[in-house]
TIMAR-699429 format. One record per residue: residue in one letter; x, y, z of N, C-alpha, C in turn. Coordinates in nm, 3 decimals. Each point is the difference from the previous one (the first is absolute). Last residue first. Example, Ala and Ser with C-alpha at 12.3 -4.5 7.8 and 13.67 -1.06 7.14 Angstrom:
{'S'; {1.285; -0.225; 0.708}; {0.082; 0.119; 0.006}; {-0.077; 0.109; 0.073}}
{'A'; {0.029; -0.572; -0.007}; {-0.089; 0.119; 0.000}; {0.090; 0.120; 0.000}}
***
This chain:
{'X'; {9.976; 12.279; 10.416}; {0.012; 0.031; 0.166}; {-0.138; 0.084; -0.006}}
{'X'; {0.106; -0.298; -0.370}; {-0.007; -0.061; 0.164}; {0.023; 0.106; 0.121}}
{'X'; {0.074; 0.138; -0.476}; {-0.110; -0.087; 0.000}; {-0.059; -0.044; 0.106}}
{'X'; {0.462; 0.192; -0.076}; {-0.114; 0.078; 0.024}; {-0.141; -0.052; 0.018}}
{'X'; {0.341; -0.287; -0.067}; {0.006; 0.049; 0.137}; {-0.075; 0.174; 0.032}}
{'X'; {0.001; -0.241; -0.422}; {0.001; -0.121; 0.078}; {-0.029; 0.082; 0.128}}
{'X'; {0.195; 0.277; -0.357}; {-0.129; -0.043; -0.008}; {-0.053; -0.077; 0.117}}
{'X'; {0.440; 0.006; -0.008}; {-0.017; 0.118; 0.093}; {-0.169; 0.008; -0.047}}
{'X'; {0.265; -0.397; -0.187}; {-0.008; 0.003; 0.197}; {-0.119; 0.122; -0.019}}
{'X'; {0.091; -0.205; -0.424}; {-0.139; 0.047; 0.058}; {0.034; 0.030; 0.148}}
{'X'; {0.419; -0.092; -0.284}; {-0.112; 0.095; -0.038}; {-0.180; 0.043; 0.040}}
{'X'; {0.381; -0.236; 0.210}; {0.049; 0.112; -0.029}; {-0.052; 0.085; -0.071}}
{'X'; {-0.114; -0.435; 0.099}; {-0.040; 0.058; 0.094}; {0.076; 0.128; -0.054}}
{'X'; {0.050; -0.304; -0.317}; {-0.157; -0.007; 0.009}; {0.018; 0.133; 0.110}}
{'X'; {0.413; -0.166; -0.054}; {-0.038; 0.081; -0.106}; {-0.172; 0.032; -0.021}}
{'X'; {0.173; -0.322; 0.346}; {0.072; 0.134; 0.063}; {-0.071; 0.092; -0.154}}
{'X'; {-0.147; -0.446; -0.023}; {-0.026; 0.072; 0.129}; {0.042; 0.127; 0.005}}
{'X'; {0.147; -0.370; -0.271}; {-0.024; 0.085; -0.093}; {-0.125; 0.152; 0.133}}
{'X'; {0.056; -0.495; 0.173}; {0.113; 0.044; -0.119}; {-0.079; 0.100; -0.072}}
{'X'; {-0.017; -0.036; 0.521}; {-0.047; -0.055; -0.109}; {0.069; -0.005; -0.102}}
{'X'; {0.067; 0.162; 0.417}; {-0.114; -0.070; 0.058}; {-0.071; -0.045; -0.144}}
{'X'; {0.460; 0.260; 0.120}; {0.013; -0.183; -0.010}; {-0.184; -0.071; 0.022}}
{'X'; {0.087; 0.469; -0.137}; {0.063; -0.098; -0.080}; {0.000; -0.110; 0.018}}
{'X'; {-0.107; 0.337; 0.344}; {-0.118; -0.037; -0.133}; {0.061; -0.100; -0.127}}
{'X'; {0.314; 0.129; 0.393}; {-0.160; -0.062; 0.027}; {-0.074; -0.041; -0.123}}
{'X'; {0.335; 0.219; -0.097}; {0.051; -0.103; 0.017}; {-0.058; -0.068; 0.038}}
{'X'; {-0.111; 0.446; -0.071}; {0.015; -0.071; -0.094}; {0.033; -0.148; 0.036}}
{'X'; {-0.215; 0.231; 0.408}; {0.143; 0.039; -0.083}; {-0.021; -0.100; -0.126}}
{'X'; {-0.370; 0.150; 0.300}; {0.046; -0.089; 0.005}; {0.080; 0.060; -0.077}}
{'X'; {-0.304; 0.260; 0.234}; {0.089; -0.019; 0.039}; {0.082; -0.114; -0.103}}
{'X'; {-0.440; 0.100; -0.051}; {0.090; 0.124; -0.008}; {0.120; 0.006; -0.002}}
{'X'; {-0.299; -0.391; 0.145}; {0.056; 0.001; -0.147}; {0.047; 0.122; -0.059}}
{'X'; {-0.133; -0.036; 0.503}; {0.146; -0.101; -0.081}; {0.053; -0.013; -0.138}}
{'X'; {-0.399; 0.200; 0.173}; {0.147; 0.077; 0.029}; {0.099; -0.048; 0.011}}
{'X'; {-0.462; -0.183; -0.099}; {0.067; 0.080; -0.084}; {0.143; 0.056; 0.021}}
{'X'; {-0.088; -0.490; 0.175}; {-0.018; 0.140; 0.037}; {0.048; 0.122; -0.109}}
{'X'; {-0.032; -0.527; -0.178}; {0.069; 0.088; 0.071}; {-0.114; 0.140; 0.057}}
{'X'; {0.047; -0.458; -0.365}; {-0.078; 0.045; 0.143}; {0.071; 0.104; 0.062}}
{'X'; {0.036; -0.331; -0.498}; {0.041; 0.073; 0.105}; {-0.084; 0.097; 0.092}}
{'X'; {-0.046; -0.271; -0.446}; {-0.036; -0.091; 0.136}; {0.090; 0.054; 0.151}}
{'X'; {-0.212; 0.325; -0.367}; {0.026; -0.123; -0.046}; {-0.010; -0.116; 0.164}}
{'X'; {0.012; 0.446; 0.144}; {0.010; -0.030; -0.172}; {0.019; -0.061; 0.020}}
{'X'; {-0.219; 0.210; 0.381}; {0.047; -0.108; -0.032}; {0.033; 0.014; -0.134}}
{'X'; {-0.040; 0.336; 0.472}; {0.000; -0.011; -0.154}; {0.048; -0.163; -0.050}}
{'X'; {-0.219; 0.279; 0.490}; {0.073; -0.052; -0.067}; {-0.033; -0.001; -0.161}}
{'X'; {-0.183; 0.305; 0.355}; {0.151; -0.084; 0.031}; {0.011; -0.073; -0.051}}
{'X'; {-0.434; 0.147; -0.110}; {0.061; 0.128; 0.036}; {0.110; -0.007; 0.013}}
{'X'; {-0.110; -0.383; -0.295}; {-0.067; 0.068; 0.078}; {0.058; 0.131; 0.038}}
{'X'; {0.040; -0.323; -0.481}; {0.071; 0.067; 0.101}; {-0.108; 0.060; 0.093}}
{'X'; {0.174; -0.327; -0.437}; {-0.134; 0.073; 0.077}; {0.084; 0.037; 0.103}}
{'X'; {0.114; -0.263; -0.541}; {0.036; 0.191; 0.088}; {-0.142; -0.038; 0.106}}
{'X'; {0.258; -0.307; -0.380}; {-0.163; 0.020; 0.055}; {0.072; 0.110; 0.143}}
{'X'; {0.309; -0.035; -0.454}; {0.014; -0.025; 0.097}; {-0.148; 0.003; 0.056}}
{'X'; {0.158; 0.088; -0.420}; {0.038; -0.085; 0.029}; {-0.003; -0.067; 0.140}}
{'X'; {-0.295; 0.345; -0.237}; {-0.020; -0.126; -0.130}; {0.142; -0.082; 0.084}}
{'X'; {-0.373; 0.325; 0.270}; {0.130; -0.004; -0.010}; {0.028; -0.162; -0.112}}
{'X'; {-0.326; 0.357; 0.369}; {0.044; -0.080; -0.160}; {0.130; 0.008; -0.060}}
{'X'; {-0.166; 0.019; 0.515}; {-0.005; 0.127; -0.113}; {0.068; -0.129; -0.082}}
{'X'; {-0.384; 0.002; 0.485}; {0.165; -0.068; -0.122}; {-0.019; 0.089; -0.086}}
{'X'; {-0.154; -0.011; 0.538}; {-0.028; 0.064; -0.103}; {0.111; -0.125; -0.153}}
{'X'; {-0.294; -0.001; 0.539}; {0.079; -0.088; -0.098}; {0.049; 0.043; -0.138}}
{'X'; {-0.330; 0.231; 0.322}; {0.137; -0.023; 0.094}; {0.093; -0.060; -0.066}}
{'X'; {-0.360; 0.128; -0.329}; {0.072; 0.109; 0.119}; {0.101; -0.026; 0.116}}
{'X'; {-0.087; -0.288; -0.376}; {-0.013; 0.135; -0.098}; {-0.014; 0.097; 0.126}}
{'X'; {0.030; -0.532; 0.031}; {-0.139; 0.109; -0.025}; {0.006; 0.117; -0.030}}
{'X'; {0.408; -0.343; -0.175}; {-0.085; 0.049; 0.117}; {-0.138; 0.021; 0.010}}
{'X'; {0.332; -0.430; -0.190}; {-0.104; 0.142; -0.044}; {-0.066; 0.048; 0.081}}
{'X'; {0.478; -0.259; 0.037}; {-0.116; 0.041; 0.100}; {-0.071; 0.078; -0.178}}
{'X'; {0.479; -0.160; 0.078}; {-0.104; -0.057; -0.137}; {-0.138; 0.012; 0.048}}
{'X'; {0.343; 0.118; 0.409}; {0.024; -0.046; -0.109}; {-0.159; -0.066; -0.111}}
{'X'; {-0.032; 0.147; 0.498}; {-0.047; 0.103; -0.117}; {0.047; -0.099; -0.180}}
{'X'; {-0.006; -0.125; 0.594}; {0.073; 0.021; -0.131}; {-0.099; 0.016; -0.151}}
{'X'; {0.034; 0.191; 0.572}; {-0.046; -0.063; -0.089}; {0.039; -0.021; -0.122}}
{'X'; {0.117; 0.330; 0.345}; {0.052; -0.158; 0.007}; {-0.022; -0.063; -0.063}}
{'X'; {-0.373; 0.319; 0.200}; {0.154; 0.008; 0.014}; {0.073; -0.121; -0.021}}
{'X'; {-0.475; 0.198; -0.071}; {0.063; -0.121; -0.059}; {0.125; -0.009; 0.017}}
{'X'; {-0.462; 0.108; 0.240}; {0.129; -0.045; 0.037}; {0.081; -0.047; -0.146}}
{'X'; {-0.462; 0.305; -0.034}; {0.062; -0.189; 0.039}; {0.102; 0.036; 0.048}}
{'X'; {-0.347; 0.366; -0.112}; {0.065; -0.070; 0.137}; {0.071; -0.062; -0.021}}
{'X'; {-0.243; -0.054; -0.384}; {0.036; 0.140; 0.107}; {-0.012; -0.003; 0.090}}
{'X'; {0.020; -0.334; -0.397}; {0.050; 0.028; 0.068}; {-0.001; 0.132; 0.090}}
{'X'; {-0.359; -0.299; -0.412}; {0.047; 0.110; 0.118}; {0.135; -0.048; 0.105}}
{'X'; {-0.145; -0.094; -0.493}; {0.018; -0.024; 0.066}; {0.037; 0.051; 0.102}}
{'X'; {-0.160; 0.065; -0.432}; {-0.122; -0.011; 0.073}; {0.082; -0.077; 0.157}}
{'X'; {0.276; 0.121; -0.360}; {-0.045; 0.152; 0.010}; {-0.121; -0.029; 0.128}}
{'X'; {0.336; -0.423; -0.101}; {-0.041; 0.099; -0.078}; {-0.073; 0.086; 0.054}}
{'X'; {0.342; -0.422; 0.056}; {-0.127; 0.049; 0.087}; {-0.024; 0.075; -0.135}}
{'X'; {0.322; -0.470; 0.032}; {-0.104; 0.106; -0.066}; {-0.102; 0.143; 0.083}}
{'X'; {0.544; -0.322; 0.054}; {-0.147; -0.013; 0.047}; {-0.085; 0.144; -0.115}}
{'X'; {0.492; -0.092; 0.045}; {-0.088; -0.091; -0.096}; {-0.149; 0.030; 0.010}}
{'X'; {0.245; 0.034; 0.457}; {0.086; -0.023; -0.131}; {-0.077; -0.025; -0.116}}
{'X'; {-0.101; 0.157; 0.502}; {-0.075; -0.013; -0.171}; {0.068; -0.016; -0.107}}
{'X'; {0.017; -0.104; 0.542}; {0.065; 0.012; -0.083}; {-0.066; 0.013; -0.125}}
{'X'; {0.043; 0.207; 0.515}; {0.000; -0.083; -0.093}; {0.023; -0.010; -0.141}}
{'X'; {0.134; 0.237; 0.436}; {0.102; -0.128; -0.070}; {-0.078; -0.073; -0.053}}
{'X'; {-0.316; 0.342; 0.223}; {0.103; -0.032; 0.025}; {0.076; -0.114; -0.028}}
{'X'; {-0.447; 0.171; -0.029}; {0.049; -0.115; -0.076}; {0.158; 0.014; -0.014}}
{'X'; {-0.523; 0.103; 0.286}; {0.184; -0.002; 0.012}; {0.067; -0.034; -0.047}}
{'X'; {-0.469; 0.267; -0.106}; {0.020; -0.139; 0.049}; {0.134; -0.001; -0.026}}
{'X'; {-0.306; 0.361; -0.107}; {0.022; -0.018; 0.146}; {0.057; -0.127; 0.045}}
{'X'; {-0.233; -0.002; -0.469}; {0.051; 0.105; 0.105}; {0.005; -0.041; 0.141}}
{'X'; {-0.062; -0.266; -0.433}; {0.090; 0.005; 0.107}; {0.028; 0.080; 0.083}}
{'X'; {-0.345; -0.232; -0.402}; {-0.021; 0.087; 0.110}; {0.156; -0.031; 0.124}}
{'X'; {-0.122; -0.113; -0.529}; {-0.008; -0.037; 0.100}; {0.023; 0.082; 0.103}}
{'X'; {-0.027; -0.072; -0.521}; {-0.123; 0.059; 0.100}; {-0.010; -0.011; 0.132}}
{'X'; {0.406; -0.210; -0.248}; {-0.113; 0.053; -0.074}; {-0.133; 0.045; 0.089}}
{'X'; {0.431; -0.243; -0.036}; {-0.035; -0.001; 0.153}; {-0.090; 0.123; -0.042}}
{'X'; {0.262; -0.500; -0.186}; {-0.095; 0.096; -0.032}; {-0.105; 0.103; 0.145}}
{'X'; {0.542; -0.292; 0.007}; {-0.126; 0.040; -0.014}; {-0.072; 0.059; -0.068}}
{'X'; {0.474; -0.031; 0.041}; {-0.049; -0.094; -0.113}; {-0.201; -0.020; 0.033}}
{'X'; {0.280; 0.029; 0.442}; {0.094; 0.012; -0.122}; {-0.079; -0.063; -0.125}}
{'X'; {-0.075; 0.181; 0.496}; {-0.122; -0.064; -0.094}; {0.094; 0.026; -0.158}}
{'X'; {0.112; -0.117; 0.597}; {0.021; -0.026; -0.160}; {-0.106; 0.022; -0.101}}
{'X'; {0.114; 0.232; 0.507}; {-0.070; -0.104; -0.082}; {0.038; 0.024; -0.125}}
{'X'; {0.182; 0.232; 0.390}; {0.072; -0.142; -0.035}; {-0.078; -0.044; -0.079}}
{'X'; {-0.290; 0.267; 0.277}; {0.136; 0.049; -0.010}; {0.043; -0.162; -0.058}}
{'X'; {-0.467; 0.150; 0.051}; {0.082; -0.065; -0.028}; {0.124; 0.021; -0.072}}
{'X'; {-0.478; 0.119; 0.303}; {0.141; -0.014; 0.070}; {0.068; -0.077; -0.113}}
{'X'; {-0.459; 0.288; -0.108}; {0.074; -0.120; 0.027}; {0.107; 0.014; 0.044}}
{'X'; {-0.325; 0.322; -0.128}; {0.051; 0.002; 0.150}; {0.063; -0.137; -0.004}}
{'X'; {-0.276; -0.059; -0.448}; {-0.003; 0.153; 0.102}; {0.100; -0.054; 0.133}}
{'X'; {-0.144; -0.274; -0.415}; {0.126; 0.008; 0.142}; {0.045; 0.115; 0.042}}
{'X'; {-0.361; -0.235; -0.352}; {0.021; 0.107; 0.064}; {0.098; -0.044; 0.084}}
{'X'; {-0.113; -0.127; -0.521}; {0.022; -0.012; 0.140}; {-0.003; 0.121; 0.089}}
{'X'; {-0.017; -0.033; -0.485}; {-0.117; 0.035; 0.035}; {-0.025; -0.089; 0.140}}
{'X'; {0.363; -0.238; -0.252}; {-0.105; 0.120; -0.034}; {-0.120; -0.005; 0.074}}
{'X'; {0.418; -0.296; -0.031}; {-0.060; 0.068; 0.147}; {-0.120; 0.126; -0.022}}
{'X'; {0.327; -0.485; -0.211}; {-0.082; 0.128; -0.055}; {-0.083; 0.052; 0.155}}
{'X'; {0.479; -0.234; -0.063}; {-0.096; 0.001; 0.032}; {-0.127; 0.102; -0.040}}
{'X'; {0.472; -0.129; 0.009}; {-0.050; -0.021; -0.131}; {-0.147; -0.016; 0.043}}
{'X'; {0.285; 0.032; 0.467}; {0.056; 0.021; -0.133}; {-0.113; -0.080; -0.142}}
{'X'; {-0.026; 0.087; 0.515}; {-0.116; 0.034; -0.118}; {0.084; -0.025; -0.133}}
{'X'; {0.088; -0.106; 0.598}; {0.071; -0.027; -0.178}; {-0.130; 0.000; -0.132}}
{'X'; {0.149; 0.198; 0.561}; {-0.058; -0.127; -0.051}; {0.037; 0.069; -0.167}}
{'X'; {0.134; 0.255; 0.424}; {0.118; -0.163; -0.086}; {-0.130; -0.067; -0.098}}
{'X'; {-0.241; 0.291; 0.342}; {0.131; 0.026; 0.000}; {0.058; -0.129; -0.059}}
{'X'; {-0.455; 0.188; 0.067}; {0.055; -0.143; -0.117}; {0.110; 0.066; -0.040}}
{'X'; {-0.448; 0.122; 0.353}; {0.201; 0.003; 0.032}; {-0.046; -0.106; -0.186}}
{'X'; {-0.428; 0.347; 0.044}; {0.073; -0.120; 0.024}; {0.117; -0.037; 0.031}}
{'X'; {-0.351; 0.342; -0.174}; {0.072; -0.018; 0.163}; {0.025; -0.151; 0.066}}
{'X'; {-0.212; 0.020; -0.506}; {-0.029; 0.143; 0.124}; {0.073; -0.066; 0.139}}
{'X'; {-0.100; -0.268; -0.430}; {0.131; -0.035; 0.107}; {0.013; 0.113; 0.092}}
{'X'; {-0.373; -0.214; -0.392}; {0.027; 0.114; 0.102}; {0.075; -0.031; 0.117}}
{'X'; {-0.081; -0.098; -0.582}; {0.001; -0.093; 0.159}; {0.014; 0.165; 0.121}}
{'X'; {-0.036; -0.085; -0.531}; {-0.146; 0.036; 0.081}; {0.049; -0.022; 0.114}}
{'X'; {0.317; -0.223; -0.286}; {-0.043; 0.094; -0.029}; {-0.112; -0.014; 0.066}}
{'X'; {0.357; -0.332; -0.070}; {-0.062; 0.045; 0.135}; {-0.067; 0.151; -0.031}}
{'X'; {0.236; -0.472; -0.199}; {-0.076; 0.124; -0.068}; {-0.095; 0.039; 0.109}}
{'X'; {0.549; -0.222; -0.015}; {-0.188; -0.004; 0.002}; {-0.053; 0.101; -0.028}}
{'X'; {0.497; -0.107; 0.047}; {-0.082; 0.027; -0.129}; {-0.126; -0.070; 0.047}}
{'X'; {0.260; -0.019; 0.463}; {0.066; 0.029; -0.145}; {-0.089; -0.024; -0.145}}
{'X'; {-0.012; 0.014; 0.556}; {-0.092; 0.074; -0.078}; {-0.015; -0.002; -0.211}}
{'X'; {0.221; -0.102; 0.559}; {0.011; -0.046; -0.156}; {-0.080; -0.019; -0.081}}
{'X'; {0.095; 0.254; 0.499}; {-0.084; -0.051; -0.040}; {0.046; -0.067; -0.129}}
{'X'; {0.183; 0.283; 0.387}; {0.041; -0.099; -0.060}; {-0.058; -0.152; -0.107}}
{'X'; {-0.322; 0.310; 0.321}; {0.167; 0.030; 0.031}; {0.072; -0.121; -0.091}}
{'X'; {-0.519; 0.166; 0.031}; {0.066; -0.138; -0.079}; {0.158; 0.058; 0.034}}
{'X'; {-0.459; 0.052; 0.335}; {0.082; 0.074; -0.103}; {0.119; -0.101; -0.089}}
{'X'; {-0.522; -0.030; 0.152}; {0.095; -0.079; 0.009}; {0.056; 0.117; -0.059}}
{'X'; {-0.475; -0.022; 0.001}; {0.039; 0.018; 0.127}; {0.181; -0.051; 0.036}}
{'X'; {-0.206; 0.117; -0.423}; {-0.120; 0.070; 0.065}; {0.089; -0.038; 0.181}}
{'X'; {0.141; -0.210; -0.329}; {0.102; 0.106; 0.006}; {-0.118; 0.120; 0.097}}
{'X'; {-0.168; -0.454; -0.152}; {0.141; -0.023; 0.085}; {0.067; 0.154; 0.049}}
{'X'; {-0.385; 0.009; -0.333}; {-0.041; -0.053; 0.147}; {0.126; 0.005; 0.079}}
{'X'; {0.117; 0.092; -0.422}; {-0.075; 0.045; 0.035}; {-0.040; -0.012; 0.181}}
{'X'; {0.193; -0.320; -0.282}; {0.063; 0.076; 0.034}; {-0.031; 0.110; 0.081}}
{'X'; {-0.356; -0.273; -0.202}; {0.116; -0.119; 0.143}; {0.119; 0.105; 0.049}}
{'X'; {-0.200; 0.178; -0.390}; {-0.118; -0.038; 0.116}; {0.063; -0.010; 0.084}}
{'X'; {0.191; -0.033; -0.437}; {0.037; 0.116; 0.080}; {-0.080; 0.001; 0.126}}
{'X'; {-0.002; -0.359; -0.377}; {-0.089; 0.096; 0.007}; {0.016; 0.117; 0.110}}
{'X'; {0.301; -0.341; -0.042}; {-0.058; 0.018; -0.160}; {-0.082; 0.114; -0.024}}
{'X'; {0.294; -0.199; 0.426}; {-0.094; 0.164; -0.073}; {-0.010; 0.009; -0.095}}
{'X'; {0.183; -0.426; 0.152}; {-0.103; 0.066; 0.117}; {-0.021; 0.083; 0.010}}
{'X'; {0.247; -0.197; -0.396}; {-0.111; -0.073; 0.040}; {-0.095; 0.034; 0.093}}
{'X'; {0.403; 0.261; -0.143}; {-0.140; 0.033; -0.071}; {-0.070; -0.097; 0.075}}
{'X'; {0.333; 0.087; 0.341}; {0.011; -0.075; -0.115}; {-0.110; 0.089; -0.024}}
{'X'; {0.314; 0.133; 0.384}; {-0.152; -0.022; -0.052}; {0.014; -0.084; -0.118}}
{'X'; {0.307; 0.077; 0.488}; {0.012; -0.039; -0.130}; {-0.185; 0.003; -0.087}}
{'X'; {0.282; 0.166; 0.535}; {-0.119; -0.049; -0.063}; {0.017; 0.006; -0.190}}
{'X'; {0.332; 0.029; 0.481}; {-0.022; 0.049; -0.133}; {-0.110; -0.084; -0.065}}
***
């Protein structure tokens, strides 16, 4: 597992160069400012972007299943076609200029996600941050397969918050028109 500091990519260069011929598997990556970089067909299975600004990256065709970009900025960045199987955008930022087509996002965590508005969608909402892909739905800090949240029994939804069950009873069937 390879570790970066700002000190040896202040200027993204040194990174750059390295990734030109290095894949970062398990990399620690954590709050740098890695924007402009080109990770095109790269492995950075497990490595760690969390609070990281990544704008206007590319990680076209990347291999990164398991990666952390919890709390990122992921703004103009290029992910099509890249494997992001079990990862993680908790928090993370994308928006409208961020390509996913193709991606892999089976698995991935969506919670407090701002999507891009086609593979990543959110609906407004004054108590709960709402996103959801084709299979899954996140409120708040819950995750589930839409067809799990069809499925859940009052008792489900009750114990996943306080005041949960009277919220979902009135936006479920809105909610679940919305997402399909």
């Amino acid at each position: 597992m390879k570790s970066f500091n700002r000190e040896e990519f202040a200027d993204c260069q040194n990174l750059q160069n390295y990734l030109n011929t290095h894949d970062l598997v398990g990399a620690e990556l954590f709050s740098l400012n890695l924007q402009d970089l080109d990770f095109s067909n790269r492995d950075i299975y497990k490595s760690n972007f969390r609070y990281s600004n990544i704008h206007n990256s590319n990680f076209k065709s990347v291999f990164a299943s398991n990666v952390d970009f919890e709390g990122a900025i992921i703004t103009e960045t290029d992910f099509s076609l890249a494997d992001l199987e079990d990862a993680d955008f908790y928090d993370a930022d994308l928006d409208e200029s961020t390509l996913l087509v193709g991606a892999n996002i089976e698995g991935i965590d969506i919670r407090l996600c701002t999507g891009d508005g086609k593979v990543i969608k959110n609906i407004p909402s004054t108590v709960y941050d709402i996103a959801y892909t084709k299979t899954s739905l996140a409120i708040g800090c819950q995750q589930h397969k839409i067809l799990e949240w069809q499925n859940f029994g009052d008792e489900e939804i009750s114990s996943m918050d306080r005041g949960a069950l009277d919220w979902w009873k009135e936006n479920r069937d809105l909610i679940l028109r919305l997402v399909k």
